[in-house]
C-alpha positions in Angstrom: -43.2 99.9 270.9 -39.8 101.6 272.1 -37.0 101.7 270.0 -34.7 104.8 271.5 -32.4 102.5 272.4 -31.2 101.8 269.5 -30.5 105.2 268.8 -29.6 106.4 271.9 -25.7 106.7 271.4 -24.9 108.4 268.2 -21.2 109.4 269.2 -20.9 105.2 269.3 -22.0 104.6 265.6 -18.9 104.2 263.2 -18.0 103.5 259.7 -17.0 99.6 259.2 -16.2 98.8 255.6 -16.5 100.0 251.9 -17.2 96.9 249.3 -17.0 96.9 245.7 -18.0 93.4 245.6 -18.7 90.4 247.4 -15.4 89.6 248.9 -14.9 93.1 250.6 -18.4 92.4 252.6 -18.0 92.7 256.3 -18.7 89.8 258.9 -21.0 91.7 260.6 -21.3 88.6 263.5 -25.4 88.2 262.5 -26.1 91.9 263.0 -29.4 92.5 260.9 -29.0 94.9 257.9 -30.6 97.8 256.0 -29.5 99.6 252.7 -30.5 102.6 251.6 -30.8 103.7 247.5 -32.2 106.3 245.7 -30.7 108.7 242.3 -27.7 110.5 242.8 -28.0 113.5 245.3 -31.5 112.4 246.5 -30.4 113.4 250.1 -29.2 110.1 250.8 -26.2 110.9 253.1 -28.2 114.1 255.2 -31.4 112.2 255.9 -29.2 109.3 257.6 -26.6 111.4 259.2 -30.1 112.7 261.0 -31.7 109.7 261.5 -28.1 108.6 263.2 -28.0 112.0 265.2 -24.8 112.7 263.3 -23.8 115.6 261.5 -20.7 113.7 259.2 -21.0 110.3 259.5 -22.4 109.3 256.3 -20.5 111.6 253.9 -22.3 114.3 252.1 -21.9 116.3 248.8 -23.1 118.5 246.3 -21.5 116.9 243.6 -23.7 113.7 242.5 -22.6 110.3 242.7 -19.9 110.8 245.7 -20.4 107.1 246.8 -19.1 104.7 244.9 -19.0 101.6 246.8 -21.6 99.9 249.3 -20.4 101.6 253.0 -21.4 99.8 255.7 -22.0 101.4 259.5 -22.2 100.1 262.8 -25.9 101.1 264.6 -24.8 101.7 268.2 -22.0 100.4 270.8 -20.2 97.7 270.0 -21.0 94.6 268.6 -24.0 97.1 267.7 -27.8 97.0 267.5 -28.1 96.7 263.1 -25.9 98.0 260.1 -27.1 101.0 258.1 -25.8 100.3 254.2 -24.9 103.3 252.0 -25.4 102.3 248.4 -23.9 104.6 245.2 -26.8 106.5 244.0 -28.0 105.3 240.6 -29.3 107.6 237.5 -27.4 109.2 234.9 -24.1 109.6 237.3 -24.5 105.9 238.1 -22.0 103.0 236.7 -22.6 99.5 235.9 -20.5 98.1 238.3 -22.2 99.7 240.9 -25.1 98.6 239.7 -23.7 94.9 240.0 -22.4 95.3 243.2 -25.9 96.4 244.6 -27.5 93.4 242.8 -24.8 90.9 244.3 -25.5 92.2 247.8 -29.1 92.0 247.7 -28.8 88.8 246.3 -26.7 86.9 248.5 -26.9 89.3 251.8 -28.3 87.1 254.3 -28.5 89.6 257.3 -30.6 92.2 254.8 -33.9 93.0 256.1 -35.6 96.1 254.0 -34.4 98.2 251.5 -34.9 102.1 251.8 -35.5 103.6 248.2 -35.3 107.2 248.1 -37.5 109.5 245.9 -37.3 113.2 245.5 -40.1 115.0 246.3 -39.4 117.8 243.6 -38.8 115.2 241.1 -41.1 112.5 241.5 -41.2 109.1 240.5 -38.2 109.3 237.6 -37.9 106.4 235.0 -34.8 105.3 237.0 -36.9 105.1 240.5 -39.4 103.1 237.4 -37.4 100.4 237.2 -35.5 99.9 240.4 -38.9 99.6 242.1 -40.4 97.1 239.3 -37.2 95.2 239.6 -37.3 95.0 243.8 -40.9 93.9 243.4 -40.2 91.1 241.2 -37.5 89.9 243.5 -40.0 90.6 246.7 -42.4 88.1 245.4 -39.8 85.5 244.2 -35.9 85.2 245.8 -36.2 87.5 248.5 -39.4 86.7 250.5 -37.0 87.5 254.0 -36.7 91.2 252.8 -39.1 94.1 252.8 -39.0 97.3 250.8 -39.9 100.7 251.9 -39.7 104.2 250.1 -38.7 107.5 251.4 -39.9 110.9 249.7 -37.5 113.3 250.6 -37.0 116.8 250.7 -40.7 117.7 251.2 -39.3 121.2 252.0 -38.8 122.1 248.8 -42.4 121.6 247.1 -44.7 124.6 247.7 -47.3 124.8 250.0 -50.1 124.4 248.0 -49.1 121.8 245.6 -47.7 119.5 248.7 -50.6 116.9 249.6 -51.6 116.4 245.9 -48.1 115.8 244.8 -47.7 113.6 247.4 -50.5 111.3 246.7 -49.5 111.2 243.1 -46.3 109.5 243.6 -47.8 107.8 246.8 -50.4 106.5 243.7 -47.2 105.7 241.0 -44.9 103.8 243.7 -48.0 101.0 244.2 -48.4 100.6 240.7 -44.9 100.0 240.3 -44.5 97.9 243.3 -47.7 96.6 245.1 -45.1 94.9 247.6 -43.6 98.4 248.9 -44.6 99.1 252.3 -46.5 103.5 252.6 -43.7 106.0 252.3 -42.4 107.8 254.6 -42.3 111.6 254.3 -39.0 113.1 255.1 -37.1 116.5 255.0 -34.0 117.7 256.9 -34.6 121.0 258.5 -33.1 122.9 261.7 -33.8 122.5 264.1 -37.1 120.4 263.9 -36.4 117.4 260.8 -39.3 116.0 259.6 -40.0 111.9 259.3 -36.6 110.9 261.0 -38.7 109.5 264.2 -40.6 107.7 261.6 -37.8 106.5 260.2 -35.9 104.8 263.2 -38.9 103.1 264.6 -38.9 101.5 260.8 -35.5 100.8 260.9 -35.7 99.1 264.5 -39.0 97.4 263.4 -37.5 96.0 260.2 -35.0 94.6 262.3 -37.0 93.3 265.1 -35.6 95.3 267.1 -38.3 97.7 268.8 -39.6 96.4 272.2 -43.2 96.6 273.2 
């Protein structure tokens, strides 16, 4: 299946809209939707700036919890192949408004079509990652039957050499406990020059939006 055309233009992706609730949501004109989550300063903002071919699209930061709303960006030329949403990042920097924000999207969204949850490779599966995932599972298998759910491990750089594949299977083993619905992970880092996983993630990304042709 071929999906480089849907990231074939990265100077023609763009920012569209921030939303801190449900009114401030773009029309996106039927575009099909992903959104991306994970703890504060899991890499959220670097991994897709790379899987966009973008350097400072998505913004990045040292400083955890930078986003504060859902940001939404345009995939491609206009009207644009999907739309890549930025959630805040949840954990101990995290809010409960955004955390009601990100519920009322996923609820209601009807152009969502997987949710990316980020993990940290150096941290594992943390008791916040613990409940997000039991929560998305339960709404998998009950309200939102349309949408699938995928992590990310991130960061693989920074694990040692030798403790790589075993920590891997670990939280590999603790995601599908928590959530028998979540699709494998995908393995990620962001290196220069050669990144690691972001082919893997844009054919999911096209795929979950049915957009990869055979």
């Amino acid at each position: 299946m071929s999906f480089s055309h849907v990231f074939s233009n990265p100077g023609a992706s763009a920012y569209l809209a921030a939303a801190t609730n449900a009114s401030r949501f773009p029309n996106v004109r039927g575009l099909p939707e992903v959104i991306v989550t994970g703890r504060a300063n899991v890499g959220k903002s670097s991994l897709f700036n790379a899987v966009l071919g973008r350097t400072d699209l998505l913004h990045t930061s040292k400083k955890p919890g930078r986003t504060k709303s859902l940001n939404f960006y345009r995939v491609g030329s206009p009207p644009g192949h999907l739309v890549l949403v930025d959630a805040p990042g949840y954990g101990l920097r995290g809010r409960p408004e955004w955390g009601a924000v990100w519920n009322e999207y996923i609820e209601t969204r009807k152009e969502l079509r997987r949710i990316y949850v980020l993990i940290n490779a150096k941290h594992g599966v943390t008791s916040f990652d613990e409940t997000l995932l039991q929560e998305l599972n339960s709404k998998l298998s009950s309200t939102l039957t349309h949408v699938t759910m995928q992590t990310v491990i991130t960061k693989i750089d920074k694990l040692s050499k030798h403790a790589t594949s075993q920590d891997l299977v670990a939280i590999e083993r603790k995601i599908h406990e928590l959530a028998p619905m979540c699709m494998p992970s995908i393995v990620t880092a962001v290196l220069k020059p050669h990144n690691i996983g972001i082919e893997e993630m844009r054919r999911s990304i096209a795929q979950a939006c049915g957009l990869a042709r055979v």
